[in-house]
Structure formats: C-alpha cells, structure tokens
N, C-alpha and C positions, 0 to 999 in steps of 0.2 A: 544338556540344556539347549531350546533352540534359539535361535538367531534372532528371531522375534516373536512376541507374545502382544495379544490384545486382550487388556483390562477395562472392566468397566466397574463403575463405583457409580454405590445408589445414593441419593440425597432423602430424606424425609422428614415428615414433621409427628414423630408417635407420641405417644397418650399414653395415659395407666388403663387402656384397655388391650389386652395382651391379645385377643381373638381380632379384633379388629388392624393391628398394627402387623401381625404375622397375615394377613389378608393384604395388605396394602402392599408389604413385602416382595407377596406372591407375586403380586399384579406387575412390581416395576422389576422384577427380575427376570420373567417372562418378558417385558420388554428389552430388558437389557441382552437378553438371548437373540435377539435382533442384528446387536453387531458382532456377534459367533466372537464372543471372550474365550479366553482360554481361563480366566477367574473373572469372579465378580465379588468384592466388596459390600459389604453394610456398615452403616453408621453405627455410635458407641449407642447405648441403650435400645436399639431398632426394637425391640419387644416389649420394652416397659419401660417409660420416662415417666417420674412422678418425682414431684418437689417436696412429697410428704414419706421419713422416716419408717412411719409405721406399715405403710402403703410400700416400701421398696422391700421390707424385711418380708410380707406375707405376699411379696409377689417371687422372691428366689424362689431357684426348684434346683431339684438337683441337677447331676451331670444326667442322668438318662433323664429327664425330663420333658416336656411336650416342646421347647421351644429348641434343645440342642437335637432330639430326635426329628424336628420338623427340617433342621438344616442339612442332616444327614441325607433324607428322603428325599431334598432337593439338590443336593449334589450327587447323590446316585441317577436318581430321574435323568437331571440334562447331563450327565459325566461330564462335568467342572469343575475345578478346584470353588469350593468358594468359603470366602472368608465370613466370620460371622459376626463385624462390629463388634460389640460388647452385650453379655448379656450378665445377669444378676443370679449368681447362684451360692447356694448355700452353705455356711463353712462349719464347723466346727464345733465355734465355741459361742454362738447365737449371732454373729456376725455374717455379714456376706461376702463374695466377691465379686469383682467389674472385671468378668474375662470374656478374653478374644479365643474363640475357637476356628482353627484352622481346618477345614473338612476335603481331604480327597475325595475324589472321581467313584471310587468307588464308596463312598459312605462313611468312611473309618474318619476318626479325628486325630488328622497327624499333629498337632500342635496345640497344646493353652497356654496363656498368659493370662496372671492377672495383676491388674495395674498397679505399678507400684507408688504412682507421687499421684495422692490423692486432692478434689480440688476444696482446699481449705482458704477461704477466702472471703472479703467483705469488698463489694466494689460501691464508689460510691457514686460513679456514673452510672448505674446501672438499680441502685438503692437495693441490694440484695445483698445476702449473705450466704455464704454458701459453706456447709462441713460433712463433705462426702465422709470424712474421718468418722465420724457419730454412729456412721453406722456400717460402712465397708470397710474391711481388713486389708489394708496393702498386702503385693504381691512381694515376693522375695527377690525374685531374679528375674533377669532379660530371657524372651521368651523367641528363637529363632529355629526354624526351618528347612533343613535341605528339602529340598521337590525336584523334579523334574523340569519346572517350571526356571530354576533357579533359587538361589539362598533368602529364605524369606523372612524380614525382621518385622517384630510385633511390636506395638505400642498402643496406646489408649489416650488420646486429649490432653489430660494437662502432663501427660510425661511430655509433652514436646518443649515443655519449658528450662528441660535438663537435660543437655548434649551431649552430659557424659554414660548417659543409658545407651545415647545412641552411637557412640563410637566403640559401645561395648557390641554393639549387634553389627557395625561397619568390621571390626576386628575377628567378628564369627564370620565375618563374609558375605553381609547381607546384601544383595544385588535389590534389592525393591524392601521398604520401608512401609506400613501400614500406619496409617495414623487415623482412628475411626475419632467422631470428636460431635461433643454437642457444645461447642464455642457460646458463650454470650455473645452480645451484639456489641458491646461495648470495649471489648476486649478482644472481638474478632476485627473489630474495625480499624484497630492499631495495629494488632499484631499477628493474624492469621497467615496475609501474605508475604511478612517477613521471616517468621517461623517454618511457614512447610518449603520455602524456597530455598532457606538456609540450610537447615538438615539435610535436604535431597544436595545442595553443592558441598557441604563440609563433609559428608559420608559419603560423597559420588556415588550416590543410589538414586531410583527412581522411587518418589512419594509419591501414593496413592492415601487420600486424605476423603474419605467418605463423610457428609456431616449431617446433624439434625439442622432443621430449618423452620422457622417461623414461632409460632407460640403451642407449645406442646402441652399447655397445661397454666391456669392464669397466674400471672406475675413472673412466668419466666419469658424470653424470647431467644432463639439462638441465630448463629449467624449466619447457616447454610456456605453454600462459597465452596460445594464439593470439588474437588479437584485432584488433577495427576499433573506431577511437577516431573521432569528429565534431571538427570544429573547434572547438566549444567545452569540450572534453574528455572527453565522455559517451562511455562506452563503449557501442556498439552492439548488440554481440558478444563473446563470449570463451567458449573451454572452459578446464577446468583441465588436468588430464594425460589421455593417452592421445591415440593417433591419431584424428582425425577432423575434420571440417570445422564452419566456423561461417558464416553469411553477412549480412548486414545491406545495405538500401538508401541508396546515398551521393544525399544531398539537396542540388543545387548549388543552389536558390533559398535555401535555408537560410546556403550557405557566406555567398554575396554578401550576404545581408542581415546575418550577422557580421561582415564584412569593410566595409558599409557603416557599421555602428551604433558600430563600434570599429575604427577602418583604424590599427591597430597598425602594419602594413607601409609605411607611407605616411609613419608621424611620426617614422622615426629621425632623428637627430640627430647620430648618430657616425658 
C-alpha cells in the first residue's frame, strides 16, 4: 500500500438518458485525469436517475452491459482504479439492483455491492415520497476490497444512515469508505455534513462521498455537496452544486498515526 494516494470524486446532475449521462461522465473524468488520481469515483445512479418505476426496471442491464463495459474500458484506457457510483442492474426474480462496481487498472471488476437499506421514505419537507423497495432488491452483505491501493469499503446513500454496516467494513479493514449518494435537499441539508464526517471519524477511514446534484428529472432535487472527509473529520474537498469534480491526497501515514494516538477500533467493548 503506498503512503499516499490522490482521489477524486465526480459530482453530477443525470437524467433517464443513459447515452447522454455516460457522455457527461466521460467529459468530467477526463477532467478529473487532470489532478493524476490514482481512483476516481462516481455518484449513485451516474447512468440512469429516473423517479419513474417502470422507467428504472427497463433501463437495468445486465453485468456485461453497455454501461459496466463502458467503466471497464475506461479504467483500462487511463489505468485507474475507478469506482462506478451505482448503477441499475438486473436480478433475478423481475426485480433490480443498485450496485457499486469496483473496476481495476487493468479492466477486470474487482469488487460489487449492492445496496442493502434501501431508501423507503415520505419527507414532508421535501413533499415527496420515495420506495426504492418497489422495485430494487436489497443487497445481502457488506461489500469490501483489498487493492493495492489499500482496504476498500463499499456503500451506497441511504446505507450511511446505519453505522453498524460500516463498522462491519472498519472491522474488514477498510482504510477509505465509498459513499456514492443522490441526497434530497431537504435531508441533505440536515444531515449530509453530519453523516459523512462521522462515519470517516467513528471508522477512522477516509470518506470519499461522490453525489448527484441539482434537478435530475421534475419534482426531484438533490443535494450535490460531493466531498472527501479525513479520518479525523476534516474535509478535504467539497463543491456545492453543479457538476463537476473535486480531488484531495488520502494520507495513510496520517490515518495510522490516528488510529495509533486513539485506536478507537481496537477498544470496543460490546
């Protein structure tokens, strides 16, 4: 593992146009190749956000599909690790899933997740309703990493509301946390900066929290606010809204020496 690594995490605002959204992709990833990442992150749905059911089920594809093959193609291209937010693919039993594919250097998909606490919810600041459950299949298990790179823990949005997923992936070893996320506004606005700052300090890992932003389709809005947190909860990086990339250097001499001065993970008790 080296001594330091530079991340960058894309922000965006996608659409139920899938051609269009994997163009956009392209465009800020080649930007993000700018500040010579050793990974680059995407938001949860970067390929297909649509508020409409029938619209999410006949846009899954499968694993070889044009949208986990287009990640592949670009992880060999620029040889990066790079994460694939979340995309929508096909299960089983007519249902779907909201998985994070982890893509090495050379093309291959070291790692999936798919999301297990799905967002079932009615805000009434926000006058919306929302039951991912209707039509995506929770995932089963915690979804982590060995790399090169270091120990790497998966997640997806509303898992950030359940801490004990994530001391299951601090427990695997996870030195860096992924949390791709298309937040409301209304609930980003409370609790986004409380959430990614706490997980990265109660897991002594670095969060990398990629998100959607703006209005992806009418009557939704999210809350953009992409960001990388430090293990001691310093923000690195963050934009507010609009698309675009942010990147910051993950310091693992740094982690270890938090994780020595205060080994939190070491003194549970329950």
């Amino acid at each position: 593992m080296k001594n330091k690594i530079r991340a960058a995490a894309i922000q965006m605002c996608s659409t139920p146009d899938r051609h269009l959204n994997l163009a956009v992709a392209h465009r800020l990833l080649k930007k993000a190749l700018a500040h010579k990442p050793h990974i680059v992150a995407l938001p949860e749905s970067f390929s297909f956000l649509s508020g409409r059911s029938a619209e999410l089920r006949a846009a899954a594809e499968p694993l070889n599909g044009v949208t986990a093959g287009t990640l592949q193609e670009w992880a060999a291209e620029y040889g990066i690790w790079l994460h694939g937010g979340s995309i929508f693919l096909k299960a089983r039993d007519g249902k779907i899933t909201n998985t994070t594919l982890l893509i090495a250097p050379d093309g291959t998909i070291a790692a999936r997740y798919d999301k297990i606490h799905l967002f079932d919810a009615s805000l009434s600041a926000d006058k919306a309703a929302y039951k991912e459950s209707s039509v995506v299949k929770p995932g089963r298990r915690p979804g982590c990493a060995r790399t090169p790179l270091g120990v790497m823990g998966l997640s997806i949005c509303y898992d950030i509301r359940f801490p004990e997923l994530y001391r299951k992936l601090a427990d695997a070893g996870a030195h860096i946390i992924f949390i791709p996320a298309a937040f409301t506004v209304p609930s980003g606005q409370a609790h986004w900066d409380t959430l990614t700052r706490a997980r990265a300090i109660e897991n002594q890992a670095f969060v990398i929290a990629p998100a959607q932003t703006l209005s992806p389709y009418p009557g939704r809005r999210t809350y953009g606010h992409t960001r990388i947190v430090d293990p001691w909860g310093r923000v690195l990086a963050e934009m507010n809204e609009g698309p675009g990339v942010v990147a910051a250097d993950l310091d693992f001499d740094d982690l270890n020496r938090i994780r020595s001065e205060l080994p939190a993970l070491r003194h549970r008790r329950i």
